[in-house]
C-alpha positions in Angstrom: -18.1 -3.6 -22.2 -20.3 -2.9 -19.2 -18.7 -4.4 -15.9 -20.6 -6.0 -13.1 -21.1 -4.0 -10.2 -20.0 -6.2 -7.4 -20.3 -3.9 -4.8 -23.4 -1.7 -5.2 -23.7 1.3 -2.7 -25.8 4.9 -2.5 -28.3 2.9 -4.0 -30.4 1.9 -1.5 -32.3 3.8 1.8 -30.2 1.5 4.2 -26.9 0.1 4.5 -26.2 -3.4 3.0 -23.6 -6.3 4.0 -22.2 -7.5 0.7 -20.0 -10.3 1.4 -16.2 -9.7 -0.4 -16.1 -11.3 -3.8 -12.2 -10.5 -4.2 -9.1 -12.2 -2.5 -7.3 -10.3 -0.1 -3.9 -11.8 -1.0 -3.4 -12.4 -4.1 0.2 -13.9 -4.4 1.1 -17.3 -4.0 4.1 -19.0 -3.0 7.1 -17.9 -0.8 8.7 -14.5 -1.1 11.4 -12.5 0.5 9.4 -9.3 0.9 7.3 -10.0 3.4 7.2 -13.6 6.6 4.3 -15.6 5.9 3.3 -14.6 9.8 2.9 -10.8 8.2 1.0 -12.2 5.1 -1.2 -14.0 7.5 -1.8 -11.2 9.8 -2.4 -8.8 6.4 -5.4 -11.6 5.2 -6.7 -11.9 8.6 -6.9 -8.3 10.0 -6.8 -5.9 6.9 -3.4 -4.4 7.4 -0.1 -4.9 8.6 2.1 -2.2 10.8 5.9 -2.6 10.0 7.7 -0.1 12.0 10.8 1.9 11.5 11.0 1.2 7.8 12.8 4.5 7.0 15.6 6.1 8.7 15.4 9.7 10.8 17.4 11.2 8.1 15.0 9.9 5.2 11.6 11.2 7.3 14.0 14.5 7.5 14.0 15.0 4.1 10.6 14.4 3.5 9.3 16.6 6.1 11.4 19.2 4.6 10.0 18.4 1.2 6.4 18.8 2.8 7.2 22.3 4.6 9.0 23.7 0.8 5.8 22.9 -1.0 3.0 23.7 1.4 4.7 27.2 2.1 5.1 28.0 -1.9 2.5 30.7 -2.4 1.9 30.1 -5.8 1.2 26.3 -5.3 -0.4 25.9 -2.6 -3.2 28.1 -3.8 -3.5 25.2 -6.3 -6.5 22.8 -6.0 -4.6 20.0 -5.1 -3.6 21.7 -2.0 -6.7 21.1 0.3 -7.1 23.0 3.6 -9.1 22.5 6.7 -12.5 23.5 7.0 -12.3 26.4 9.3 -8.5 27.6 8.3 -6.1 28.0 5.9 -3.8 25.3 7.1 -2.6 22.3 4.3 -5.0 19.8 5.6 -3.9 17.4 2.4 -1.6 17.8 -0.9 -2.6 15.5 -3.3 -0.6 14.5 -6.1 2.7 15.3 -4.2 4.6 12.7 -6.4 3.7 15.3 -9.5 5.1 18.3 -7.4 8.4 16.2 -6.3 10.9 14.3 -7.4 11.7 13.4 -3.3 8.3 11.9 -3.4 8.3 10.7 -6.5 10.9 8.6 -6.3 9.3 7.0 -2.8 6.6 6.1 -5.1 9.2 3.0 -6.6 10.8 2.5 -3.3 11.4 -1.4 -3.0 10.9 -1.5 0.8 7.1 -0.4 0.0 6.6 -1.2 -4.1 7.7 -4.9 -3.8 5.4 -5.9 -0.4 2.4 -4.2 -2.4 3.0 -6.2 -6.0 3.6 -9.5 -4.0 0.4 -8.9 -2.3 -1.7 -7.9 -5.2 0.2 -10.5 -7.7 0.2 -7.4 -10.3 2.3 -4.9 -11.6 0.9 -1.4 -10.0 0.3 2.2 -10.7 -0.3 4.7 -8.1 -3.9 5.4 -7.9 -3.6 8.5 -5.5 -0.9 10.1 -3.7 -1.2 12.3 -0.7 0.7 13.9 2.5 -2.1 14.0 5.4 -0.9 17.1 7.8 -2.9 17.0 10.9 -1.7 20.0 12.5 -1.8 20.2 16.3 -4.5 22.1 18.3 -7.0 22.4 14.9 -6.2 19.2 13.2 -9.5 17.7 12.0 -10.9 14.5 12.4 -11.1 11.6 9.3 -14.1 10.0 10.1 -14.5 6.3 9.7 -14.8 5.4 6.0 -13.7 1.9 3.6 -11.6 3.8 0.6 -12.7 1.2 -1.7 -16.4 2.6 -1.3 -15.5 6.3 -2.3 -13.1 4.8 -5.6 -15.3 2.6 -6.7 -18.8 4.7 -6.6 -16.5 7.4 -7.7 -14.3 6.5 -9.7 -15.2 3.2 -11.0 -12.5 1.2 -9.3 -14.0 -2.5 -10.4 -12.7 -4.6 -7.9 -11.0 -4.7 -4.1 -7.0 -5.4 -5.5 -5.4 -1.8 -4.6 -3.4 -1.3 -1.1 -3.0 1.9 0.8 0.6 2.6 1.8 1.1 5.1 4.9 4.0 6.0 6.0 4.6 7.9 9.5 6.6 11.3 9.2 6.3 11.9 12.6 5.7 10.2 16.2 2.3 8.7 15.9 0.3 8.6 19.2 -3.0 8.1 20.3 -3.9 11.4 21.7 -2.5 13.2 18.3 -4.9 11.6 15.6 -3.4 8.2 14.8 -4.5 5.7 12.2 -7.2 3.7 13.6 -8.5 0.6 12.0 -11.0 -2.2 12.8 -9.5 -5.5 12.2 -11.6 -8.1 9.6 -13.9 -5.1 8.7 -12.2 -5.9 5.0 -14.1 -9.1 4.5 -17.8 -7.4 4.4 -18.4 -4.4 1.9 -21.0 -2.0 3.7 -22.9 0.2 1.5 -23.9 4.0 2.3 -26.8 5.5 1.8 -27.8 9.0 -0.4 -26.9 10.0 -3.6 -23.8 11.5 -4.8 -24.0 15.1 -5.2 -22.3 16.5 -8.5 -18.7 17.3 -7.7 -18.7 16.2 -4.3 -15.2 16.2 -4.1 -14.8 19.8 -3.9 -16.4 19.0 0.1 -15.4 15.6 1.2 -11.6 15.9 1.0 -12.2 18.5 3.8 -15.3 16.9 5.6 -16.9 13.5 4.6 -21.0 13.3 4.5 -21.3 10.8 1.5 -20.3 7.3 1.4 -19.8 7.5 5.2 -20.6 3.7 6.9 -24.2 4.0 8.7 -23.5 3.3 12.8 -24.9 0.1 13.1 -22.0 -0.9 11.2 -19.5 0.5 12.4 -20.8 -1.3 16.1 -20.9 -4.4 14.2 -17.2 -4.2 13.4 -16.0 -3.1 17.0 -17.9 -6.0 18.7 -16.4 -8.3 16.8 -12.4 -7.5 16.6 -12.5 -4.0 18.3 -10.0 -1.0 17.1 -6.2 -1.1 16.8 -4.5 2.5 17.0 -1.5 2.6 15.1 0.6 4.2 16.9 4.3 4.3 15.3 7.6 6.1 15.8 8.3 8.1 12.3 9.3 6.1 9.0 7.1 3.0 9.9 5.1 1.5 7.5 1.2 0.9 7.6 -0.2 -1.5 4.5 -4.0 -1.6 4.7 -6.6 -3.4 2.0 -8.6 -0.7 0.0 -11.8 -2.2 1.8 -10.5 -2.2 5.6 -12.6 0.6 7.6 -10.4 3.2 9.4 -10.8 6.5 10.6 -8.3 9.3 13.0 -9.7 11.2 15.5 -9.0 15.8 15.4 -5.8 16.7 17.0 -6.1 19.0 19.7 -2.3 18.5 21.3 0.7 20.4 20.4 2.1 17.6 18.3 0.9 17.9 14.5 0.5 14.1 12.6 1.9 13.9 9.1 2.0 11.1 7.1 2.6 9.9 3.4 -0.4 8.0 2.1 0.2 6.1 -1.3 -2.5 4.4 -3.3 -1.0 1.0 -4.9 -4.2 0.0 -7.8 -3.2 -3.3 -9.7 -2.8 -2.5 -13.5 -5.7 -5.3 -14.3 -7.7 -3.1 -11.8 -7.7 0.0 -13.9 -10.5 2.6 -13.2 -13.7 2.4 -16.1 -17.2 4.9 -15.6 -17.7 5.3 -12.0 -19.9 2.9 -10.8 -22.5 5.5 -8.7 -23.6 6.8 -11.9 -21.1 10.7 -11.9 -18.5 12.1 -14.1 -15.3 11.0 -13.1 -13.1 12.5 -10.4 -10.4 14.9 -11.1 -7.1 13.0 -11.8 -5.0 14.5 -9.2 -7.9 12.6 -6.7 -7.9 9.3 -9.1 -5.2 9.0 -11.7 -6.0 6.9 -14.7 
């Protein structure tokens, strides 16, 4: 069966508004996971910022996890161990819950699994798991993107009902690459312009060109409900819709920004033919 493409995109020589055809929450009813002022705030704005989730000594552990793996010579030669453009610093480790039980078994933490699953009204699977290490002085910018746009041209996500989880591993400030995001930019899908090139991947985990919102945009959005930096002290919690349009500027301080980023994809969500027309990305990228 050949699904609908809701949300077409690299299809056309300028950028289209596509209104979102998906809820942004899906459960119903009261819960204990989350105050209906934070379920509010997530279907208004696009994300939620819970801070000081985890303790010092959990972040400790996880850092320590990060520092093990990234300095393994044998692994982090592997591909899932991307570096930055210009170096051979870890820029991102992808698939870190494969490498790790530590992570792993963050993956089914309740204080993270059970605010997802309440918003998405679905059991979940984790779509793609990642430690982002910004590394001070040379740590490279993420430029402004909507996730949903890259999984589903790429890898044939269907529909908006997968959240990102980020969780802070260190102090997160403005002047060291925070999470940015632009409030009530979920609600429109904007579509990008050129074709995908054949394994684009292989580039765009270390410098996005393709399926990168067009400026006009990107204005559009900041006019309307401006940018909120997430700043956060380490272990907080940042939940943001697959569709909501955020960014980080490079990090030229001394401080290096690290953070756990978790991909929650409903089950009824599961990944079919990518919908811009190329072979599937690898599954360490998208699992299925």
């Amino acid at each position: 069966m050949v699904l609908e493409d809701l949300y077409p995109s690299r299809t056309e020589a300028t950028a289209q508004w596509i209104d979102r055809q998906d809820p942004v929450v899906y459960g119903k009813g009261n819960t204990n996971v989350l105050t209906q002022e934070q379920i509010e705030n997530y279907k208004r704005d696009g994300f939620l910022i819970i801070k000081s989730v985890f303790s010092q000594e959990e972040i400790d552990l996880y850092n320590t996890e990060f520092e093990r793996l990234s300095s393994d010579p044998i692994l982090s030669s592997k591909e899932e161990f991307i570096k930055e453009p210009n170096s051979r610093v870890v820029r991102s480790l992808f698939a870190a819950h494969q490498f790790s039980d530590v992570y792993k078994a963050l993956t089914d933490d309740e204080r993270i699994r059970a605010k997802v699953e309440y918003l998405l009204d679905d059991e979940t699977y984790v779509h793609q798991a990642r430690i982002n290490a910004k590394p001070g002085f040379n740590g490279k910018e993420f430029y402004w993107h909507s996730d949903f746009e890259t999984w589903h041209v790429e890898d044939g996500m269907p529909n908006m009902r997968a959240i990102s989880c980020l969780i802070t591993m260190n102090e997160n400030k403005s002047y060291n690459g925070s999470l940015m995001l632009m409030p009530g930019s979920h609600n429109k899908f904007v579509s990008c312009v050129g074709q995908t090139p054949d394994d684009h991947y292989k580039e765009s985990l270390r410098k996005q060109e393709y399926g990168v919102p067009d400026q006009e945009s990107l204005t559009k959005f900041y006019e309307e409900n401006g940018i909120v930096v997430a700043e956060c002290p380490p272990g907080s919690v940042i939940l943001f819709d697959c569709n909501t349009m955020h960014g980080s500027n490079g990090n030229i301080t001394p401080l290096a920004r690290r953070n756990i980023f978790f991909v929650f994809n409903a089950v009824t969500n599961k990944l079919v033919d990518p919908f811009g027309g190329t072979k599937p990305r690898p599954d360490f990228i998208a699992h299925r």
